[in-house]
N, C-alpha and C positions, 0 to 999 in steps of 0.2 A: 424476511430473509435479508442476509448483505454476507458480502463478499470482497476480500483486497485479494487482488490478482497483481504480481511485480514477477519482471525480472530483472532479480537485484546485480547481478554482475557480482556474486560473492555475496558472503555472509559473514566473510573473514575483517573486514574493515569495520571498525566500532561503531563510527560514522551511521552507515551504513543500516546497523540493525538499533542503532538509537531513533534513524528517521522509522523504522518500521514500529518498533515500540510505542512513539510518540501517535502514530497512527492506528497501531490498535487499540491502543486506550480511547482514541478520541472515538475510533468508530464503533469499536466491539463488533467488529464484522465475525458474521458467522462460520466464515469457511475463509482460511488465509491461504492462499497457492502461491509457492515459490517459484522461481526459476532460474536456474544458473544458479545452484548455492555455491556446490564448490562445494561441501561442506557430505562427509559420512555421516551415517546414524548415528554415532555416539556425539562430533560433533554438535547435530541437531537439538541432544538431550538441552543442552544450553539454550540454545535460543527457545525452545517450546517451556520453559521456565522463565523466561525473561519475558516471554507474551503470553505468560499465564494459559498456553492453549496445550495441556499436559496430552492430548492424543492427537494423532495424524497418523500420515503414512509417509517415510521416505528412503525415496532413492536415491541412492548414494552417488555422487558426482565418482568418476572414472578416471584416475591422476588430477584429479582438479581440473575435471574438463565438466559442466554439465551440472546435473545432480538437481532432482525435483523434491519438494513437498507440500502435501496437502494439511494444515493444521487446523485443529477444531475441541471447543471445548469440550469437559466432562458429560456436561446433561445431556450435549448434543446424541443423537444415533444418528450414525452414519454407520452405511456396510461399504464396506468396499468389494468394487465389480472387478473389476481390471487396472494393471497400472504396467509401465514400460520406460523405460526412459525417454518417452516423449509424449507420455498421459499418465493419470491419473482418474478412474475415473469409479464414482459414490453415486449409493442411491440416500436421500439424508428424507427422514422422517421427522414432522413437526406436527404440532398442536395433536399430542395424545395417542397418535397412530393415522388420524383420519387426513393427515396430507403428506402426500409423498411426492419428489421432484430427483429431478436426477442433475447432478454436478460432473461434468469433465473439464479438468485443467489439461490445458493440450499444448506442447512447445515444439511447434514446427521446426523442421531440420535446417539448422543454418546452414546447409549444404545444398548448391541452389541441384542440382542433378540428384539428390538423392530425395526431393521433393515433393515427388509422384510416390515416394514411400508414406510420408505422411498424409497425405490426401485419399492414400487406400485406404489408411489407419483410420481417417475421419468417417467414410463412407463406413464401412465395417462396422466400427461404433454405432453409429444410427440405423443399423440395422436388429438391435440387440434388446431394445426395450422402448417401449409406444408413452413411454412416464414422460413429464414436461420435463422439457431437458434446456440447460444452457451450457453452452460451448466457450470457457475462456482462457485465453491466456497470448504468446507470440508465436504468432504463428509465421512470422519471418517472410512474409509477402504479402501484395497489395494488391487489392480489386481491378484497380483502374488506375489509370497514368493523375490523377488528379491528387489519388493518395500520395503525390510523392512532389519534393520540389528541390534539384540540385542535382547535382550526379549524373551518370550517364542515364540513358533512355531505357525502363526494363521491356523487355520483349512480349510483344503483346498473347501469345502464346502461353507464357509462365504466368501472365495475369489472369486468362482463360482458364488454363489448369484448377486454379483454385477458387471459382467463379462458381465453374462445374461442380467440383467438388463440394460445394457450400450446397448449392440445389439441389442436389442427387442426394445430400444429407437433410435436406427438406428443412433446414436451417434458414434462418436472417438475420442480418448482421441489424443489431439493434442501435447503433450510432452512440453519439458521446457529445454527455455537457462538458463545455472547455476546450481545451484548444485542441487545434484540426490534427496536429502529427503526435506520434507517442512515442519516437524516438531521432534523435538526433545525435550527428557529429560532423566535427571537420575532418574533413580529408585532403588533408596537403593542397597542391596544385587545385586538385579539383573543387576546393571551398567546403561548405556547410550545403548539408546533404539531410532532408527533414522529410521522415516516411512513416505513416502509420503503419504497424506491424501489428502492434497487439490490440482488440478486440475481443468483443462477449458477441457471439450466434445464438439465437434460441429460437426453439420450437415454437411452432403457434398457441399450441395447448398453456407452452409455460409463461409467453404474454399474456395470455387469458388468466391464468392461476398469479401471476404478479402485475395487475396493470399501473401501478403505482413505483413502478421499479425505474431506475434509468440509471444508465450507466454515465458514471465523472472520470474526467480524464486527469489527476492530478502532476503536475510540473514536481520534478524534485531535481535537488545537488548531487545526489548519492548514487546515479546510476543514467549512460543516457538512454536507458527507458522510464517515461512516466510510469506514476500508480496508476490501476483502475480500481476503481472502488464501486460496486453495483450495492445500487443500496432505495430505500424509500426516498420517494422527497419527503424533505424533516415540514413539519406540519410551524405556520406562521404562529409564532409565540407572542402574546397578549404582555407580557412582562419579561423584563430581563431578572431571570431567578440568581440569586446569589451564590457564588462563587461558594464547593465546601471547602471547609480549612481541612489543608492536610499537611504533619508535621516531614519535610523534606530531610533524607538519608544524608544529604550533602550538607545540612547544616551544623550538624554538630564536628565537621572536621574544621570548621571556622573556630578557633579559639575565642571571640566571643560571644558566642553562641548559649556556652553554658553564662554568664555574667547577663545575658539578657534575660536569661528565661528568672534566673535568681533576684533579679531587681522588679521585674514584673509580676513574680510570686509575691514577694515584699509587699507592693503595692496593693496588689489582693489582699493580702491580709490588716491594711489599715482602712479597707473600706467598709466595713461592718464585720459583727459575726455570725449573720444569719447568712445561709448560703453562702460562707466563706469559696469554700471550693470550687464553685460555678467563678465565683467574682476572680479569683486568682486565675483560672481557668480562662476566661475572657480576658483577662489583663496580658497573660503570655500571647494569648494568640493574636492581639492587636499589638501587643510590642516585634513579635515573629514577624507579622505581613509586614510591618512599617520597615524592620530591619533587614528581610528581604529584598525588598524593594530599593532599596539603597544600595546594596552589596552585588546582589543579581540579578535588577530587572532590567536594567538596563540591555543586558546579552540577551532576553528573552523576549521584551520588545523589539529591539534590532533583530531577531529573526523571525519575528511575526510580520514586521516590515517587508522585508526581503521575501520572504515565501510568499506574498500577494504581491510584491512586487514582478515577480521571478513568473506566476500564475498567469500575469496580467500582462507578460511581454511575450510569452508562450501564444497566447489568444492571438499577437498581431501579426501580418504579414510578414514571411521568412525575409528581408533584403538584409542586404549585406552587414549594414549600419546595425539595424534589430538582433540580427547572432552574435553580434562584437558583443553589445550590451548584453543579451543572455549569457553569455558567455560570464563578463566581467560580473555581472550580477548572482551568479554559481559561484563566484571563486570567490566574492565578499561574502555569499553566505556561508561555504563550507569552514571560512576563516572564523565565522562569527558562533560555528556550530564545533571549531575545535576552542574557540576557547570555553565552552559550556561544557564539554568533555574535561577542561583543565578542571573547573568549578567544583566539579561532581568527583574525579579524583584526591 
């Protein structure tokens, strides 16, 4: 099983659903959970075509305030239990019928008083089915005064509220590889202000049914909340396997695009005539990578750079000096990820 859990602050910024794109491709996570799309049902119809995940369930943001979705592929079964504008919550069936676990994406109220509403919400849920259950998404509060560093002092009451809450749902918070906060910003006078909000809880049953699972805390540009991605550890590979070719949508708006592929055809055809087609066939695709690489790899290695960069400065201690650079290191990459949006245009 795997799972990306965000909330993206809109779905309306291209940016935005490019980093998410570029994420599901890499993970193929089984279950996508939005939050704060912004974004109606018909909206949605768009993006659940652009991450190839044609079923979920969503709820519609409220004037552009809000607005959840759970997305998942065709083969997938998933039933849906319950949903509200601040869960969503499946029971999803795997390997044949003979495992079954249960998924709730849950978006605590950013309203610090109306709080104690979603924390009934959680308790309630966990009373509804005994199935290994994981609990993810922002839930807009912290355990402990340690989850937070900047800002004023939160009330140790409001951290209790949802402490309780977590036990009485016989939940645990199952921790994160990567860095310590999930969401940051600056606030005027008061500086940079760095608090883990969002988090995966699960049942005991559902670490027993996935002990190989761990939740990563991924850093991005496009929102200041990180990714969570719950996934396996990837098994130590023996060999670096080759790259597949695949022929890119953006290349043929390059006028010469077509003149490469035409002189590499060429070339195939003066290499023999057995297996011409293979020969021509290889010839395009090594003249493609070469001529890629020249025209756009530049922007894609510069943002391969930056996103470990950006990962790697998230990991260190919040001082003053460290936010400037996270900071400036966001704004080099978003600049470096619109000119890849020019590319693709």
């Amino acid at each position: 099983m795997s799972a990306i859990c965000w909330n993206c602050r809109g779905l309306g910024n291209p940016r935005t659903v490019g980093t998410l794109q570029k994420l599901v491709l890499e993970e193929d996570p089984t279950l996508v959970f939005l939050m704060e799309t912004k974004f109606n049902v018909e909206e949605m119809v768009e993006i659940k075509r652009k991450l190839e995940r044609s079923q979920g369930l969503v709820v519609p943001s409220v004037r552009r305030s809000g607005g959840l979705a759970l997305l998942w592929k065709e083969s997938l079964l998933v039933d849906v239990q319950t949903f509200s504008p601040r869960h969503i919550d499946v029971i999803v069936t795997e390997d044949a019928g003979k495992m079954k676990w249960r998924f709730t994406g849950f978006y605590g109220n950013p309203e610090t008083h109306k709080r104690e509403e979603s924390w009934s919400l959680l308790v309630s849920l966990s009373t509804r089915c005994d199935l290994p259950w994981v609990c993810m998404g922002d839930f807009n509060e912290i355990c402990h005064r340690g989850e937070k560093t900047g800002g004023g002092e939160r009330p140790e009451w409001q951290m209790s509220a949802f402490r309780s809450a977590i036990n009485r749902s016989k939940l645990r918070d199952m921790g994160c590889v990567g860095p310590e906060f999930t969401w940051s910003r600056r606030l005027r006078a008061r500086g940079w202000v760095r608090e883990r909000l969002d988090r995966a809880l699960v049942s005991t049953n559902w670490a027993g049914l996935f002990p190989g699972v761990r939740l990563y805390n991924r850093a991005t540009c496009s929102s200041d909340h990180n990714i969570l991605i719950l996934k396996t550890l990837p098994p130590k590979s023996r060999s670096k396997r080759q790259r597949l070719f695949r022929f890119e949508a953006m290349w043929i708006k390059k006028d010469d695009c077509a003149e490469v592929v035409k002189e590499a055809w060429e070339r195939g055809q003066m290499l023999g005539l057995q297996n011409q087609f293979r020969l021509c066939m290889d010839e395009c695709r090594s003249a493609l990578q070469s001529w890629n690489k020249t025209n756009f790899g530049h922007v894609g290695r510069k943002i391969a750079s930056l996103s470990k960069k950006l990962q790697w400065l998230e990991c260190l201690p919040g001082g003053v000096a460290n936010m400037e650079e996270i900071n400036e290191t966001k704004g080099e990459l978003i600049r470096m990820l619109s000119a890849e949006e020019v590319m693709w245009k």
